[in-house]
C-alpha positions as CSV (number, residue, x, y, z in Angstrom):
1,X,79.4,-30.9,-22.0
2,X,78.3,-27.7,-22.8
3,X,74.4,-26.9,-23.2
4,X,73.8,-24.6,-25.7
5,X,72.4,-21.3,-24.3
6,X,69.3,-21.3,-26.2
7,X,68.0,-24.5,-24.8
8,X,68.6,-22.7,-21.2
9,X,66.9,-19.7,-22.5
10,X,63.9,-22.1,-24.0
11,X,63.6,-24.0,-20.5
12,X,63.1,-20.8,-18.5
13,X,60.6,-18.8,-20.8
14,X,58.6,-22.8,-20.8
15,X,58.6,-22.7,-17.0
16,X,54.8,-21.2,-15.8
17,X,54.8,-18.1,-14.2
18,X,53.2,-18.4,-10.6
19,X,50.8,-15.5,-9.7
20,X,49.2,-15.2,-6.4
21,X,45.8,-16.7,-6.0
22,X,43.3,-14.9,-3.6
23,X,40.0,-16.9,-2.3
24,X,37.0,-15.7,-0.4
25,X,34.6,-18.3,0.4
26,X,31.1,-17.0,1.8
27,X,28.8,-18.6,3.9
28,X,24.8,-17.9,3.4
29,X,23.3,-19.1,6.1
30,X,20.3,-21.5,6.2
31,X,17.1,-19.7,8.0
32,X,13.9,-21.4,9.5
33,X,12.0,-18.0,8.5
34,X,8.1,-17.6,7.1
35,X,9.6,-15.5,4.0
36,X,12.7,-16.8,2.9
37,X,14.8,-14.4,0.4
38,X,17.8,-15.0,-1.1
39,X,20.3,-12.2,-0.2
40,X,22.2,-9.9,-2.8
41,X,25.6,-9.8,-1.7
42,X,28.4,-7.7,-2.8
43,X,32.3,-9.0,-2.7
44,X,34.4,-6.4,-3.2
45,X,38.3,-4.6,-2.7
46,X,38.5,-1.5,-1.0
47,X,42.0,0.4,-0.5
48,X,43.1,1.7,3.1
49,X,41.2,5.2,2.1
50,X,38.0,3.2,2.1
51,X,37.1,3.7,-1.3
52,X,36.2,0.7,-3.7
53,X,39.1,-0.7,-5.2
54,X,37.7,-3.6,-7.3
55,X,34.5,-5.6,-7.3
56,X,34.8,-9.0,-7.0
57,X,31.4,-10.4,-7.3
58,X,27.9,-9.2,-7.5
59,X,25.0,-11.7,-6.4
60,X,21.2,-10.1,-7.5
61,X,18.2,-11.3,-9.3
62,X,19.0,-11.3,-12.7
63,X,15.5,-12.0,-14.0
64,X,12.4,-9.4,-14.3
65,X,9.8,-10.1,-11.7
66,X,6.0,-9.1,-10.9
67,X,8.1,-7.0,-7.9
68,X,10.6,-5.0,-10.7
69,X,14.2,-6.0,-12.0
70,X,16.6,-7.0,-9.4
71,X,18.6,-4.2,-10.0
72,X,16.1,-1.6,-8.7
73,X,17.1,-3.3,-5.5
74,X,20.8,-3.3,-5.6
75,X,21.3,0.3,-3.9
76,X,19.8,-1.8,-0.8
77,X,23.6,-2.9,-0.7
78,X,24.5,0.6,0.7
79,X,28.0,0.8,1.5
80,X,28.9,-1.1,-1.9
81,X,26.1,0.7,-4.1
82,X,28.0,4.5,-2.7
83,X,31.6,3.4,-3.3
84,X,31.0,1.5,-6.5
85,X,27.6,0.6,-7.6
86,X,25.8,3.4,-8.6
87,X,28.8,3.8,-11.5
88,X,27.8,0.2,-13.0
89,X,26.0,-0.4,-15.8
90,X,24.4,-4.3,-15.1
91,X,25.0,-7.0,-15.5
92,X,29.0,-6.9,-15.6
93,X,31.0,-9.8,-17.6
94,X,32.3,-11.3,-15.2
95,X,31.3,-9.9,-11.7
96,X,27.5,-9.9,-11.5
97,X,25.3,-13.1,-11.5
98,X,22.3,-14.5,-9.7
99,X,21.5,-14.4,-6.1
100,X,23.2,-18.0,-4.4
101,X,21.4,-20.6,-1.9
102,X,22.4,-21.5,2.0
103,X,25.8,-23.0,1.5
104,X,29.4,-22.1,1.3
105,X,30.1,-20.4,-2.3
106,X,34.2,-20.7,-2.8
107,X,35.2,-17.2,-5.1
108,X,38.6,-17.7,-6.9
109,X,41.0,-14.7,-8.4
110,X,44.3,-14.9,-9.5
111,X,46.5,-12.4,-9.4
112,X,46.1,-11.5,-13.4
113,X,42.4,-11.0,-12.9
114,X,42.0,-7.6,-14.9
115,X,39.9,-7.0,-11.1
116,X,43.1,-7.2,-9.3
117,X,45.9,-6.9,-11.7
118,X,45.3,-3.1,-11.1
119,X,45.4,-3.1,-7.7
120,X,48.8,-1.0,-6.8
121,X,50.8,-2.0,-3.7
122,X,49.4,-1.6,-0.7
123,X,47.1,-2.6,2.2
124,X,43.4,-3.6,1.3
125,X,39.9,-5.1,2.9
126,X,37.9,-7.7,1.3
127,X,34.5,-6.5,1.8
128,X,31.4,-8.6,1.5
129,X,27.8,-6.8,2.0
130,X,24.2,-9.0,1.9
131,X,20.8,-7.8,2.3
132,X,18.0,-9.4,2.1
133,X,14.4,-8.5,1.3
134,X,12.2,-9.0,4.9
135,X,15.6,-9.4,6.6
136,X,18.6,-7.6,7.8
137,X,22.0,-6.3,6.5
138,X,25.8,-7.2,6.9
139,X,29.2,-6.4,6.1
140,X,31.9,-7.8,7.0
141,X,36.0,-6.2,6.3
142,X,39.0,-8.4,6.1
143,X,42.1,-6.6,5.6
144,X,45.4,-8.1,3.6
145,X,48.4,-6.7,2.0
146,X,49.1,-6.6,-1.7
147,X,51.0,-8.3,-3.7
148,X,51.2,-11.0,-1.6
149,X,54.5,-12.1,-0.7
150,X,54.0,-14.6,2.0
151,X,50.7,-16.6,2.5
152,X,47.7,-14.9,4.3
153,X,44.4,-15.2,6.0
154,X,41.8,-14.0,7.8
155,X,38.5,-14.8,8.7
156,X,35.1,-13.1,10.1
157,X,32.3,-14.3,11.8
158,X,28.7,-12.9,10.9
159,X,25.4,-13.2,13.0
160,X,22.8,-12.5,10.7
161,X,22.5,-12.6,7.0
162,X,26.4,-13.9,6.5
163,X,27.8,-17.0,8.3
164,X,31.9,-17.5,8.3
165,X,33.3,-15.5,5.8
166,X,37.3,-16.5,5.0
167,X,39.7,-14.9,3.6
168,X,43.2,-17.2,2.0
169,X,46.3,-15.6,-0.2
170,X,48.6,-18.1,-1.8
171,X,51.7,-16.3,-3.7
């Protein structure tokens, strides 16, 4: 019995193309403090020649206060606001939205994200920076190769205005 080759052809092109899926999931922790703030944080890619390579995610107060806009605060988020922030025009489709509560917050890409689709070959750090208003700062680097061929991970441990960070690549 002979299938013909356009039915073969058909099957193939119908089968979905598998793209790698990167997740960062970002602990904020819970604080017993007198003024509680919710911290901006930054998620972000940055190549081997520490330079920004792609935000990710942007968490700030979106709404206008008696204090200003949150934006007048996001240079607080140094390393972030000097590699990529200071270029942005806010809010960004897509990357920027409001400041999250204590909790873990899960932060799905896949691979043919416009934010990492242009990511050429090569080794890379997830970065996530918080501040936070009458607190502290953070950052916190997990590195990982791209494209990913085989599965990855990494994790990092923060002690002040991050809890776990993790870091999981699924080709």
């Amino acid at each position: 019995m002979r299938i013909p080759l356009t039915i073969v052809l058909s099957g193939l092109l119908a089968t979905p193309a598998y793209a790698a899926e990167l997740t960062v999931e970002v602990e904020v922790p819970s604080m017993s403090v007198a003024e509680y703030h919710r911290p901006y944080v930054a998620v972000y890619v940055e190549g081997a020649d520490g330079k920004a390579a792609a935000d990710l995610s942007v968490w700030y107060m979106m709404k206008d206060t008696a204090e200003g806009h949150g934006t007048k605060w996001l240079p607080d988020l140094r390393q972030w606001w000097r590699k990529s922030g200071r270029t942005q025009q806010m809010p960004v489709d897509g990357v920027s939205g409001p400041t999250r509560p204590a909790g873990r917050h899960a932060l799905k890409f896949n691979a043919r994200d416009p934010r990492l689709s242009g990511l050429a070959p090569g080794r890379y750090s997830v970065v996530v920076e918080a501040v936070r208003e009458v607190g502290g700062r953070e950052l916190l680097k997990i590195p990982f190769d791209w494209p990913a061929t085989t599965a990855q991970s990494g994790k990092a441990q923060g002690k002040t205005e991050l809890g776990a960070v993790s870091l999981a690549i699924r080709p």
